[in-house]
PDB file of the backbone (N, CA, C, O) and the ligand in Angstrom, with CONECT records:
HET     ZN  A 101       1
ATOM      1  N   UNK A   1     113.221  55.198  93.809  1.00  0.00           N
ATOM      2  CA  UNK A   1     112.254  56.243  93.529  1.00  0.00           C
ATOM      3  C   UNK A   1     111.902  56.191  92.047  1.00  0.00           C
ATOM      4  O   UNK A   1     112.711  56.028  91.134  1.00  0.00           O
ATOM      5  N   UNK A   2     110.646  56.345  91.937  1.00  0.00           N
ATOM      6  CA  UNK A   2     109.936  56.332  90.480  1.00  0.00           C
ATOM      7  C   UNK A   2     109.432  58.003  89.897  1.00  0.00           C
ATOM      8  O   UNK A   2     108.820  58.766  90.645  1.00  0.00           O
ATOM      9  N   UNK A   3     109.649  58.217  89.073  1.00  0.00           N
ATOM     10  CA  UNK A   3     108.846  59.206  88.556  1.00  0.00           C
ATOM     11  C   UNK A   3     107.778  59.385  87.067  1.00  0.00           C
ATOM     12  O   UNK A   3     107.750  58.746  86.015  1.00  0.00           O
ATOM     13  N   UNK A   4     107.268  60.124  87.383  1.00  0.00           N
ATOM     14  CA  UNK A   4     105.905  59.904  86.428  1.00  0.00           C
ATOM     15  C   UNK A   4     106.504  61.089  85.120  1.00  0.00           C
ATOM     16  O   UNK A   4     106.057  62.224  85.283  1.00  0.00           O
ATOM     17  N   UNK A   5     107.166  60.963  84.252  1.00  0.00           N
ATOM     18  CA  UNK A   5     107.542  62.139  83.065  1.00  0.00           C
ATOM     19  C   UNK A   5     105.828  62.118  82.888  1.00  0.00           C
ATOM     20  O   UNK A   5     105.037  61.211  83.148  1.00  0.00           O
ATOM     21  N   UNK A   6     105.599  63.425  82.366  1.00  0.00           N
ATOM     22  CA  UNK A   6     104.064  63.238  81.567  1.00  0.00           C
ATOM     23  C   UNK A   6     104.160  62.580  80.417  1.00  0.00           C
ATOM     24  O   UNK A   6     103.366  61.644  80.322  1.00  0.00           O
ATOM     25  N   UNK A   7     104.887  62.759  79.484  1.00  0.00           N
ATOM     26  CA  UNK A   7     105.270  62.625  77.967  1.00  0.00           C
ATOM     27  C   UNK A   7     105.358  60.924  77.869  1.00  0.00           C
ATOM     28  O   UNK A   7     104.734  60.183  77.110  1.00  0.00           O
ATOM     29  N   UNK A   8     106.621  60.488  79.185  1.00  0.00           N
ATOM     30  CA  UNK A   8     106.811  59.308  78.927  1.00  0.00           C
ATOM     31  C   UNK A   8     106.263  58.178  79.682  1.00  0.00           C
ATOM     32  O   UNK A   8     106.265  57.024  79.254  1.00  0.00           O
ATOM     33  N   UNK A   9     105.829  58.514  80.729  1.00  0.00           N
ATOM     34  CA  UNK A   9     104.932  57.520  81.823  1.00  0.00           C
ATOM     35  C   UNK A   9     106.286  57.620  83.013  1.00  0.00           C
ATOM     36  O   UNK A   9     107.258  58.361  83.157  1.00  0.00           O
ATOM     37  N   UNK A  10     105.560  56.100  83.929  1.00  0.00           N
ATOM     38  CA  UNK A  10     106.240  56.209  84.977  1.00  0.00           C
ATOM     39  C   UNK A  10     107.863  55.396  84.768  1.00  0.00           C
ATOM     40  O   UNK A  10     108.064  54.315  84.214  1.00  0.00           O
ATOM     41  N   UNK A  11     109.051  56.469  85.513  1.00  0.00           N
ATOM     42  CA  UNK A  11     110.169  55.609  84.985  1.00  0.00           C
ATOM     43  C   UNK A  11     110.779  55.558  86.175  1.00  0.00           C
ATOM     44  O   UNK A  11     110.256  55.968  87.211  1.00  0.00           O
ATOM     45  N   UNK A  12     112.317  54.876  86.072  1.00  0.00           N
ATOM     46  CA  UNK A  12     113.120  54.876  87.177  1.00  0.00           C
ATOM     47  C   UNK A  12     113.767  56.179  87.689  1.00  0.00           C
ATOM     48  O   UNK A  12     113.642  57.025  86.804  1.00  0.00           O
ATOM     49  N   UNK A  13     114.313  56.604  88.604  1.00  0.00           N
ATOM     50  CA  UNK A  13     114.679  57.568  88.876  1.00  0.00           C
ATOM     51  C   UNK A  13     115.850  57.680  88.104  1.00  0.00           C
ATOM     52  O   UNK A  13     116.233  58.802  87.771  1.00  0.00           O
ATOM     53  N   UNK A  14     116.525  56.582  87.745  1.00  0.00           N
ATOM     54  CA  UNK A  14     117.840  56.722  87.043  1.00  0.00           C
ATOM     55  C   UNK A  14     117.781  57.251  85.092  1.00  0.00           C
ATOM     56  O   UNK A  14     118.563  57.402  84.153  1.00  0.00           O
ATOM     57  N   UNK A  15     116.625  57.335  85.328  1.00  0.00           N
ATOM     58  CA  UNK A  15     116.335  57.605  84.029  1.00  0.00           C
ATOM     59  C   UNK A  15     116.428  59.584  83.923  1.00  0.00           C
ATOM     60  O   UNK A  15     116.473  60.206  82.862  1.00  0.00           O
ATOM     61  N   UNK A  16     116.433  60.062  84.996  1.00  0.00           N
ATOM     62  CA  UNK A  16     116.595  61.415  85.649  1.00  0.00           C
ATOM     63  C   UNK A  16     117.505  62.466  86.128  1.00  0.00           C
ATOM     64  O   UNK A  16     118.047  62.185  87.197  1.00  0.00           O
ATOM     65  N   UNK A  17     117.842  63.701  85.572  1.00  0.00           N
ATOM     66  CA  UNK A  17     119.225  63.656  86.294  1.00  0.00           C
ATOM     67  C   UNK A  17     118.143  65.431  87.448  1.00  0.00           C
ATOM     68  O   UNK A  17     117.186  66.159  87.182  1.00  0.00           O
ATOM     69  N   UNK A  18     118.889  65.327  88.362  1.00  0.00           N
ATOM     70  CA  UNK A  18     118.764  66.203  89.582  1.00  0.00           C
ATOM     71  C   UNK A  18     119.197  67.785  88.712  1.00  0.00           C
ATOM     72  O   UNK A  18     120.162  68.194  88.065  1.00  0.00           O
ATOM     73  N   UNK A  19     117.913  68.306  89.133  1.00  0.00           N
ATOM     74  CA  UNK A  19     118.429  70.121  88.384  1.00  0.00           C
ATOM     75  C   UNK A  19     118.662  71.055  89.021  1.00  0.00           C
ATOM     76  O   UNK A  19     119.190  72.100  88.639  1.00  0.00           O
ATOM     77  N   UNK A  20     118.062  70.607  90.719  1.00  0.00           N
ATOM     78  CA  UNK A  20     118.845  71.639  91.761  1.00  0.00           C
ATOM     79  C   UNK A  20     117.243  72.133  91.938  1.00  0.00           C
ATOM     80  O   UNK A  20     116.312  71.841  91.187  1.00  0.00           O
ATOM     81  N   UNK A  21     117.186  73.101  93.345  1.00  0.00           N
ATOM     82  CA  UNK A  21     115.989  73.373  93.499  1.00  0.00           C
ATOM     83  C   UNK A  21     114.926  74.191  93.028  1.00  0.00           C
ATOM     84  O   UNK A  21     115.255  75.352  92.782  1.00  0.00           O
ATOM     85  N   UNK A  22     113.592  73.851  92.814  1.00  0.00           N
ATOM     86  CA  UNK A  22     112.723  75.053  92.093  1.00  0.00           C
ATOM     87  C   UNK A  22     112.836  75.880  92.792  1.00  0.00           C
ATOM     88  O   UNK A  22     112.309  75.722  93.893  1.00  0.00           O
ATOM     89  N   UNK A  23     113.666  77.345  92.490  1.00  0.00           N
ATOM     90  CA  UNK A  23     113.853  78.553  93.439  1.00  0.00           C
ATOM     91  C   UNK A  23     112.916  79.903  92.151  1.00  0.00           C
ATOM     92  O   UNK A  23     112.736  79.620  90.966  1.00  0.00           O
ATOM     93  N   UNK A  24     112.619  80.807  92.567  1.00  0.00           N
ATOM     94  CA  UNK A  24     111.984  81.874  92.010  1.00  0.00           C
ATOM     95  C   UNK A  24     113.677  82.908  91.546  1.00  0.00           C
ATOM     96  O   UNK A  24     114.619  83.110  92.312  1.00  0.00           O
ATOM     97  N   UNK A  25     113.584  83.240  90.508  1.00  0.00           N
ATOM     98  CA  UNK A  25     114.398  83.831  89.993  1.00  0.00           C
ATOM     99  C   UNK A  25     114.208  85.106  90.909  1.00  0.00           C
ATOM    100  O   UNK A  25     113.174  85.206  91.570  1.00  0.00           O
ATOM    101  N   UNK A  26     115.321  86.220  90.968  1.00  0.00           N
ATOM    102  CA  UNK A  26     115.238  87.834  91.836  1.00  0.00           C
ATOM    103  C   UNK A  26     114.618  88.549  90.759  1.00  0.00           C
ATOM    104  O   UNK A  26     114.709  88.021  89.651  1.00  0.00           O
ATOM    105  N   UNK A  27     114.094  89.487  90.839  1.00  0.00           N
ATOM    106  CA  UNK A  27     113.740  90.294  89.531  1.00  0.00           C
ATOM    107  C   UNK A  27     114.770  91.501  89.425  1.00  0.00           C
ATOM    108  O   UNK A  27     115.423  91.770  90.433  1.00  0.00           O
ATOM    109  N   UNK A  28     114.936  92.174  88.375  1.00  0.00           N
ATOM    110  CA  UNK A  28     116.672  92.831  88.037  1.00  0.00           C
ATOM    111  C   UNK A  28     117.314  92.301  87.445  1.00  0.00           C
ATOM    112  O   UNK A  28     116.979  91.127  87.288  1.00  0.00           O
ATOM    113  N   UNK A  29     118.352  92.659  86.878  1.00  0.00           N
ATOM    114  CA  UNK A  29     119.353  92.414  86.456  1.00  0.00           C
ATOM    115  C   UNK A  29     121.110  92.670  87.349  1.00  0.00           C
ATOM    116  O   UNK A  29     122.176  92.078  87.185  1.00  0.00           O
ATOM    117  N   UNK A  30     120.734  93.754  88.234  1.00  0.00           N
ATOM    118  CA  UNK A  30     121.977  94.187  88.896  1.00  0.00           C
ATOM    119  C   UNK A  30     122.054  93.081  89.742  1.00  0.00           C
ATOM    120  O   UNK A  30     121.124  92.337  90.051  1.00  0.00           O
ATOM    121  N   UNK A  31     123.451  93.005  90.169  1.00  0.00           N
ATOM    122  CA  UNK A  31     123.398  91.631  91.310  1.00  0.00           C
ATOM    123  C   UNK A  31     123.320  92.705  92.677  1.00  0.00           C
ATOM    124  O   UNK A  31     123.262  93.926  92.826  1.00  0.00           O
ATOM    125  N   UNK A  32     123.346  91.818  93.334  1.00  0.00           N
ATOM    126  CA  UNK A  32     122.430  91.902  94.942  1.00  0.00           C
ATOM    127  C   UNK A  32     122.318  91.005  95.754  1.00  0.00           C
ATOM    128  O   UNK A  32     122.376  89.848  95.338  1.00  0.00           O
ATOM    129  N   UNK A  33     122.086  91.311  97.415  1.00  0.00           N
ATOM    130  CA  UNK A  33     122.432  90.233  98.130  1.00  0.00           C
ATOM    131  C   UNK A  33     121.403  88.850  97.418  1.00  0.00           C
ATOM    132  O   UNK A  33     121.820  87.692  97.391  1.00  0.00           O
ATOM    133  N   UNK A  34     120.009  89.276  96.874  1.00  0.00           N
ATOM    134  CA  UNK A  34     119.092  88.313  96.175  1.00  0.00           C
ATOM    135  C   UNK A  34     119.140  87.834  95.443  1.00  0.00           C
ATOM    136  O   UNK A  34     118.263  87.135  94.936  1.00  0.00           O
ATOM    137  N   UNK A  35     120.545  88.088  94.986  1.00  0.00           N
ATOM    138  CA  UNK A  35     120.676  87.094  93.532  1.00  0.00           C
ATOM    139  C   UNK A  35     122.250  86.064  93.848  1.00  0.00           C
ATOM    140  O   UNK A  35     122.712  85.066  93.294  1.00  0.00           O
ATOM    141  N   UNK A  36     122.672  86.866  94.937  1.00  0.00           N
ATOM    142  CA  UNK A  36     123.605  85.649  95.287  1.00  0.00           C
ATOM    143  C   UNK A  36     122.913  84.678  95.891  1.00  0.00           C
ATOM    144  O   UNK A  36     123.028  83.516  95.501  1.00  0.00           O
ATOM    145  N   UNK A  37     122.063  85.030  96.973  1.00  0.00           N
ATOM    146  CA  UNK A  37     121.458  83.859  97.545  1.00  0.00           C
ATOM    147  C   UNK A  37     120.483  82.625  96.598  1.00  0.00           C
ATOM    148  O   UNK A  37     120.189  81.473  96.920  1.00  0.00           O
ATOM    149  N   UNK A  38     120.202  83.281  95.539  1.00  0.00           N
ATOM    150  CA  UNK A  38     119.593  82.519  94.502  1.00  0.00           C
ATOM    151  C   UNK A  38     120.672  81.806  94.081  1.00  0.00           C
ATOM    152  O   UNK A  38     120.709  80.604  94.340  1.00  0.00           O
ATOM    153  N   UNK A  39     121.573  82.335  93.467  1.00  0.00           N
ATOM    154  CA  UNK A  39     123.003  81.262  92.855  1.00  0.00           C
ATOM    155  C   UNK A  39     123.810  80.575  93.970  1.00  0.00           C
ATOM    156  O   UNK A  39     124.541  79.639  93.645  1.00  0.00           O
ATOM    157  N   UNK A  40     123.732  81.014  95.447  1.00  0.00           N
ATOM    158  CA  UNK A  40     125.077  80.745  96.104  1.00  0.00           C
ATOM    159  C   UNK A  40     124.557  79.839  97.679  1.00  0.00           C
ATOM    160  O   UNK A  40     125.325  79.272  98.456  1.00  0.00           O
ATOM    161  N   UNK A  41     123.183  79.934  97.787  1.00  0.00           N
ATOM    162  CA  UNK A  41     122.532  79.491  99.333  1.00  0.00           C
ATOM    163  C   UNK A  41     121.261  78.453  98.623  1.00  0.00           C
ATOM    164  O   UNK A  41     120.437  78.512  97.711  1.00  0.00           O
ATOM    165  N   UNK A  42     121.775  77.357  99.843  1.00  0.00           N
ATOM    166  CA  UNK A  42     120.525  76.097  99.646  1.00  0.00           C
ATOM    167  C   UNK A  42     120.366  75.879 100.558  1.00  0.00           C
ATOM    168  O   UNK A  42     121.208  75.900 101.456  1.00  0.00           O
ATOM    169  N   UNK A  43     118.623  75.443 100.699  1.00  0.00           N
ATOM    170  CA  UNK A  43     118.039  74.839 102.184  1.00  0.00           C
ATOM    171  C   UNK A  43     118.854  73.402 101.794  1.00  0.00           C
ATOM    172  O   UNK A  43     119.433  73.158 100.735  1.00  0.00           O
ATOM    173  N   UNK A  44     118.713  72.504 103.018  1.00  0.00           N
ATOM    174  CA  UNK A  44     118.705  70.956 102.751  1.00  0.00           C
ATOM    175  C   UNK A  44     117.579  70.685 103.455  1.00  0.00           C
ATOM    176  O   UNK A  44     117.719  70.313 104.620  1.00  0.00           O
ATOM    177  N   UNK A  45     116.078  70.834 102.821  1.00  0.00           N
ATOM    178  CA  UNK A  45     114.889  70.421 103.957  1.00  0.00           C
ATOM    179  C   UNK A  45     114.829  68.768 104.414  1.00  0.00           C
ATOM    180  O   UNK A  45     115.030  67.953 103.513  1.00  0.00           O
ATOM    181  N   UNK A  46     114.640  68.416 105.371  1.00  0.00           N
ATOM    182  CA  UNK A  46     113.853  67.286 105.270  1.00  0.00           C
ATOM    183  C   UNK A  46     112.322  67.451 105.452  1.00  0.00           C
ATOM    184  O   UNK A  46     111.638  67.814 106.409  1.00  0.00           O
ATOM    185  N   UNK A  47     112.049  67.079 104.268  1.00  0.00           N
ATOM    186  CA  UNK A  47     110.549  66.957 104.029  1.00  0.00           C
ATOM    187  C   UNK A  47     109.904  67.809 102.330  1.00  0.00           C
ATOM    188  O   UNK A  47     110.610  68.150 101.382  1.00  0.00           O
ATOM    189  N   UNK A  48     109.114  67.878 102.399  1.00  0.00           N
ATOM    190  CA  UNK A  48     108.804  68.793 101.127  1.00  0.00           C
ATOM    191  C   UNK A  48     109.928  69.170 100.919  1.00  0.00           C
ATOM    192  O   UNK A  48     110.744  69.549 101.759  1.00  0.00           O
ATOM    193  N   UNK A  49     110.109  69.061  99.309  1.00  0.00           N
ATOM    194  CA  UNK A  49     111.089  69.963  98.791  1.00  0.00           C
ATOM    195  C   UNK A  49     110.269  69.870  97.166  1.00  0.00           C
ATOM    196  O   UNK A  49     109.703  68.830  96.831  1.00  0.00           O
ATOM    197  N   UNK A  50     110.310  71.169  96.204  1.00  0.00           N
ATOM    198  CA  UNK A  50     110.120  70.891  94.794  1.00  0.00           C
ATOM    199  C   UNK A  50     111.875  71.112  94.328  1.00  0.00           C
ATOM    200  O   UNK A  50     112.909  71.426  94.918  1.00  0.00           O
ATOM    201  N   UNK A  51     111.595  70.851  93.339  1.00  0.00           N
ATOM    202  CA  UNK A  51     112.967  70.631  92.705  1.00  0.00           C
ATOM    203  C   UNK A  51     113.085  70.592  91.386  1.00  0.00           C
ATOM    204  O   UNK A  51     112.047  70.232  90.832  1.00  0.00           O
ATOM    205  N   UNK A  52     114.028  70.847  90.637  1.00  0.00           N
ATOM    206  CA  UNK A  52     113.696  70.411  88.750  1.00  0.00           C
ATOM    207  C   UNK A  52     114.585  68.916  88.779  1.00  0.00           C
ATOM    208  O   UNK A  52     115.553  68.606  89.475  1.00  0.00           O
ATOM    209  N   UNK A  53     113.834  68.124  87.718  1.00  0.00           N
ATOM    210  CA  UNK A  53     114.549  67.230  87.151  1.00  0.00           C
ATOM    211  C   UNK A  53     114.569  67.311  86.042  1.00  0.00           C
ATOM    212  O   UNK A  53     113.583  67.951  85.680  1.00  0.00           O
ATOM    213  N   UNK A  54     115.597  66.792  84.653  1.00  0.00           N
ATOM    214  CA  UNK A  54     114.800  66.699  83.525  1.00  0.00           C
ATOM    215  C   UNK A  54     115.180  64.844  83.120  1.00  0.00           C
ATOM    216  O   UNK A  54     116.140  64.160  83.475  1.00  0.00           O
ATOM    217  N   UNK A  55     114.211  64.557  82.424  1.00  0.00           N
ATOM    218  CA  UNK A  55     114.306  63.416  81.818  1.00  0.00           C
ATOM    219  C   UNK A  55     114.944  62.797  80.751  1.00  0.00           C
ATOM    220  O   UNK A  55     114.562  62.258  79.712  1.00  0.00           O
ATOM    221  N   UNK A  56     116.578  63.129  81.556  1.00  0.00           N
ATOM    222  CA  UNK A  56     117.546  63.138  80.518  1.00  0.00           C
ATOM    223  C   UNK A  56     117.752  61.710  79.343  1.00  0.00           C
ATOM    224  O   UNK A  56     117.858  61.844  78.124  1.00  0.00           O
ATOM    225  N   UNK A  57     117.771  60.354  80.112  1.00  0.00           N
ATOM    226  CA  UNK A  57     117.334  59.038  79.080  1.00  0.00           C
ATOM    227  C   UNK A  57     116.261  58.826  78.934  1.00  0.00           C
ATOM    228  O   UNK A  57     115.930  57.665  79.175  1.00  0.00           O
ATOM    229  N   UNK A  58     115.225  59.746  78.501  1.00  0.00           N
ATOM    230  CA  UNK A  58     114.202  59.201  77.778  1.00  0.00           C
ATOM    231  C   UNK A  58     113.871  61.028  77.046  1.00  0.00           C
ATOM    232  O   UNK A  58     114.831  61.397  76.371  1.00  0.00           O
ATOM    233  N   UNK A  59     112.832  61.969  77.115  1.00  0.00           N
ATOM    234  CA  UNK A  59     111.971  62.975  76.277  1.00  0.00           C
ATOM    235  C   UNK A  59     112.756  64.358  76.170  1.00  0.00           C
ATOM    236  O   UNK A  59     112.714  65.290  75.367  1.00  0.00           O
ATOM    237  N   UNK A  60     113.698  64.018  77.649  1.00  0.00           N
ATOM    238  CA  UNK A  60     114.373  65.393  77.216  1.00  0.00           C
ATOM    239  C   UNK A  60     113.702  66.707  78.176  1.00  0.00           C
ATOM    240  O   UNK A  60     114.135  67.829  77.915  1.00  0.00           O
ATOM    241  N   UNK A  61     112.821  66.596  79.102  1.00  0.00           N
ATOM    242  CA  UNK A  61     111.751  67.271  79.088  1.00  0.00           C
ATOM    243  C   UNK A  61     112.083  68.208  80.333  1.00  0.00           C
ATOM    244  O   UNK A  61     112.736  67.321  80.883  1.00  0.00           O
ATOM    245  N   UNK A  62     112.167  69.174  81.154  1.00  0.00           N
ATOM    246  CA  UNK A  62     112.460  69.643  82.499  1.00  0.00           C
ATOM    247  C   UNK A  62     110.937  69.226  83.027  1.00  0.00           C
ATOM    248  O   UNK A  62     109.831  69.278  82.488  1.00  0.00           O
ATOM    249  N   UNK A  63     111.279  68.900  83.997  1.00  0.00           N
ATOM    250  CA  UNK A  63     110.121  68.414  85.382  1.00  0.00           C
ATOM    251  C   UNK A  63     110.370  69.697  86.505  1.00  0.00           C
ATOM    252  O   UNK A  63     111.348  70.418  86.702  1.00  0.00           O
ATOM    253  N   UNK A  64     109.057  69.633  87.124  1.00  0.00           N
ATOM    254  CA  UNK A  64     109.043  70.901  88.707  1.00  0.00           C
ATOM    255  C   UNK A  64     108.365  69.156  89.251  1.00  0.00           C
ATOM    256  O   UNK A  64     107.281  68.592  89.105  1.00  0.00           O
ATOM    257  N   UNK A  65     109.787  68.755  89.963  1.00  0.00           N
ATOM    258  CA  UNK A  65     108.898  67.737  91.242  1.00  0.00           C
ATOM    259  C   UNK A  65     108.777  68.108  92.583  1.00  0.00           C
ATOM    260  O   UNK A  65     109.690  68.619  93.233  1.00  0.00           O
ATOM    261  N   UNK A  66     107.010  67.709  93.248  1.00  0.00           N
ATOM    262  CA  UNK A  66     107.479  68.197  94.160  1.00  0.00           C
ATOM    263  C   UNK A  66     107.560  66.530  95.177  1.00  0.00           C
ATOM    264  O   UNK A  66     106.902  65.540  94.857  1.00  0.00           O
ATOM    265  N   UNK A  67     108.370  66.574  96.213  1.00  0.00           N
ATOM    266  CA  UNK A  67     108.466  65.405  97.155  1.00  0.00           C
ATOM    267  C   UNK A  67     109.136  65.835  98.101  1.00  0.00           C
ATOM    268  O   UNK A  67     109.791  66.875  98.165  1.00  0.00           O
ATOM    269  N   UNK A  68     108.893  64.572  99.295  1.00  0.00           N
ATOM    270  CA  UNK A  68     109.217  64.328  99.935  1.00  0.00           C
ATOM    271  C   UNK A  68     110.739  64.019 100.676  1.00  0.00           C
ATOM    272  O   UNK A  68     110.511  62.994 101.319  1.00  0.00           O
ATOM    273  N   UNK A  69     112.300  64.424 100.929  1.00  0.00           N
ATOM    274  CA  UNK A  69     113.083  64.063 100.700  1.00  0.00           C
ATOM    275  C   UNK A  69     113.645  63.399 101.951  1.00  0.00           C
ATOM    276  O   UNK A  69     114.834  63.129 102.115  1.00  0.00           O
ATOM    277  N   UNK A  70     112.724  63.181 102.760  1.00  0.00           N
ATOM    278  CA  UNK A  70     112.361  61.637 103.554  1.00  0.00           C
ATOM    279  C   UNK A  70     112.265  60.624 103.167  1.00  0.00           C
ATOM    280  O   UNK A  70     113.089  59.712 103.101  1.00  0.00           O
ATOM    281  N   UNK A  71     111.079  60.697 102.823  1.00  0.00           N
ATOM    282  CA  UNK A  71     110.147  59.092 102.764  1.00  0.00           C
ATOM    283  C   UNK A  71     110.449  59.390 100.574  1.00  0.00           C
ATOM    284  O   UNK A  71     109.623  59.004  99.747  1.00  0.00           O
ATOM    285  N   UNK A  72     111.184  59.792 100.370  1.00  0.00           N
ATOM    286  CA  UNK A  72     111.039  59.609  98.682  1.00  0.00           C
ATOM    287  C   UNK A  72     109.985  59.755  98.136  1.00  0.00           C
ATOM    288  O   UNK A  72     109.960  59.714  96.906  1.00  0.00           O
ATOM    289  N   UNK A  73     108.672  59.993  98.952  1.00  0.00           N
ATOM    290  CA  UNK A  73     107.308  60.039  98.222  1.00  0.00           C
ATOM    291  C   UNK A  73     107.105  60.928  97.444  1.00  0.00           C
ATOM    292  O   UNK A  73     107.030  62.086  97.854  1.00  0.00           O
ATOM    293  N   UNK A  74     106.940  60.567  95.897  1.00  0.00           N
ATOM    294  CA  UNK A  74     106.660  61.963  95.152  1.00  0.00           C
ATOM    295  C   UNK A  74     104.714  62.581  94.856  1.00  0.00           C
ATOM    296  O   UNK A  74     103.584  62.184  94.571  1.00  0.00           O
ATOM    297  N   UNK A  75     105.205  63.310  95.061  1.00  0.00           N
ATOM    298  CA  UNK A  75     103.614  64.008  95.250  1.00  0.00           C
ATOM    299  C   UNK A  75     103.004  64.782  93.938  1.00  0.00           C
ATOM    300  O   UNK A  75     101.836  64.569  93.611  1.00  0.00           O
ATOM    301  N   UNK A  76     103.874  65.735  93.162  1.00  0.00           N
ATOM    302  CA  UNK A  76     103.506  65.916  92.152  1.00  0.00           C
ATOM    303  C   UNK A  76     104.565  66.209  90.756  1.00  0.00           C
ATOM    304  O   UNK A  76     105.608  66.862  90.727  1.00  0.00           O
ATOM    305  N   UNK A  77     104.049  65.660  89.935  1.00  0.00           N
ATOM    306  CA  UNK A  77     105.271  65.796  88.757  1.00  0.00           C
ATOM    307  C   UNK A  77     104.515  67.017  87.092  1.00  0.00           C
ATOM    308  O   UNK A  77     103.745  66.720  86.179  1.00  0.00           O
ATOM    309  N   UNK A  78     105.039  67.959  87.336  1.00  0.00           N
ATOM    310  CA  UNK A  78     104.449  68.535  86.109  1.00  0.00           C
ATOM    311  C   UNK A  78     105.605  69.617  85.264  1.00  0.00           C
ATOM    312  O   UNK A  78     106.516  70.206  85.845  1.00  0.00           O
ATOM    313  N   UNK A  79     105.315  69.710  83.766  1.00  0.00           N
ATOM    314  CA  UNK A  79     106.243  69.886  83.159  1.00  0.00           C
ATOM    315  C   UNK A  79     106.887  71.429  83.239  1.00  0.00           C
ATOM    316  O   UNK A  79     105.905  72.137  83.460  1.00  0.00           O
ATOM    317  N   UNK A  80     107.656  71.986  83.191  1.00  0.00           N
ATOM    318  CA  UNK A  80     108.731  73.249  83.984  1.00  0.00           C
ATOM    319  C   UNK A  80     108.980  74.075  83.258  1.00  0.00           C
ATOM    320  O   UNK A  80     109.272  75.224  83.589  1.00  0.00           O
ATOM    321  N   UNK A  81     108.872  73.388  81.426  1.00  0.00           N
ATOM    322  CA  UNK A  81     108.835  74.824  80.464  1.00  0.00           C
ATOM    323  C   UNK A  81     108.741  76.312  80.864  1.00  0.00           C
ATOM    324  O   UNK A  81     107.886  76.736  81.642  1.00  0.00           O
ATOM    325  N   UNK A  82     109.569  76.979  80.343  1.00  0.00           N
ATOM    326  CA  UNK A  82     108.802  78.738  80.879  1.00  0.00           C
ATOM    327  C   UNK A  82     108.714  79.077  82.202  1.00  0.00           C
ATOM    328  O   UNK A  82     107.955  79.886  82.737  1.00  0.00           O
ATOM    329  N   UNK A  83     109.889  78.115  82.859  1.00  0.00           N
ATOM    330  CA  UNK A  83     109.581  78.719  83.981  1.00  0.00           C
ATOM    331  C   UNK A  83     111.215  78.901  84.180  1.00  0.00           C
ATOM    332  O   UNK A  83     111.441  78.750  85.380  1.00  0.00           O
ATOM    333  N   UNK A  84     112.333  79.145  83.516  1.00  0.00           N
ATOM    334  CA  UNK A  84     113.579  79.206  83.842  1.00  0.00           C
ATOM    335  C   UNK A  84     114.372  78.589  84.234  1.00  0.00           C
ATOM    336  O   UNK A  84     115.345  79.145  84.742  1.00  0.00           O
ATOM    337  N   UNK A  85     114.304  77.310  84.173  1.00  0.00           N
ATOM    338  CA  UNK A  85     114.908  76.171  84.483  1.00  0.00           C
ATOM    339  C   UNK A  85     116.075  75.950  84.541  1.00  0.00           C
ATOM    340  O   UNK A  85     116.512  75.697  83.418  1.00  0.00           O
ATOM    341  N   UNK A  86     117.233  75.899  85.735  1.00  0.00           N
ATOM    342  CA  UNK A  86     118.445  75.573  85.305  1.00  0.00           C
ATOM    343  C   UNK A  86     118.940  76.752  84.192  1.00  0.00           C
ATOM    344  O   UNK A  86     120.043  76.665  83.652  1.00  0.00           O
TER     345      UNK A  86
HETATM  346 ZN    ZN A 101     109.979  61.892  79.417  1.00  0.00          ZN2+
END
């Protein structure tokens, strides 16, 4: 699998480390069944999934990818800043 960093072009996947899935933060602060399931429950889809990566040997950068976790096809790669990443 290849991915496209914006910053750095297209690289190997090994150039990448896995950040776990793009999930929407709960809003609050108190915990709740919605914030365990945010920290404590994962789909395993096959098929679409977005996800963070960041581009740990090369820019440094957090990625929102979204793909395929079938066929490896990645569909879109854009940068994750500001959005709570990990
Ligand atoms: Zn990069």
């Amino acid at each position: 699998m290849r991915l496209s960093c914006p910053f750095c072009g297209t690289r190997d996947r090994r150039e990448f480390t896995y950040g776990g899935a793009a999930l929407a933060r709960p809003d609050g602060a108190e915990w709740g069944a919605d914030w365990d399931a945010y920290l404590h429950l994962r789909d395993n889809p096959a098929g679409v999934s977005v996800e963070y990566w960041v581009h740990a040997m090369g820019c440094g950068a957090w990625l929102r990818v979204t793909r395929d976790t079938v066929t490896h096809a990645v569909q879109n790669v854009v940068v994750a800043s500001g959005e709570g990443a990990a």
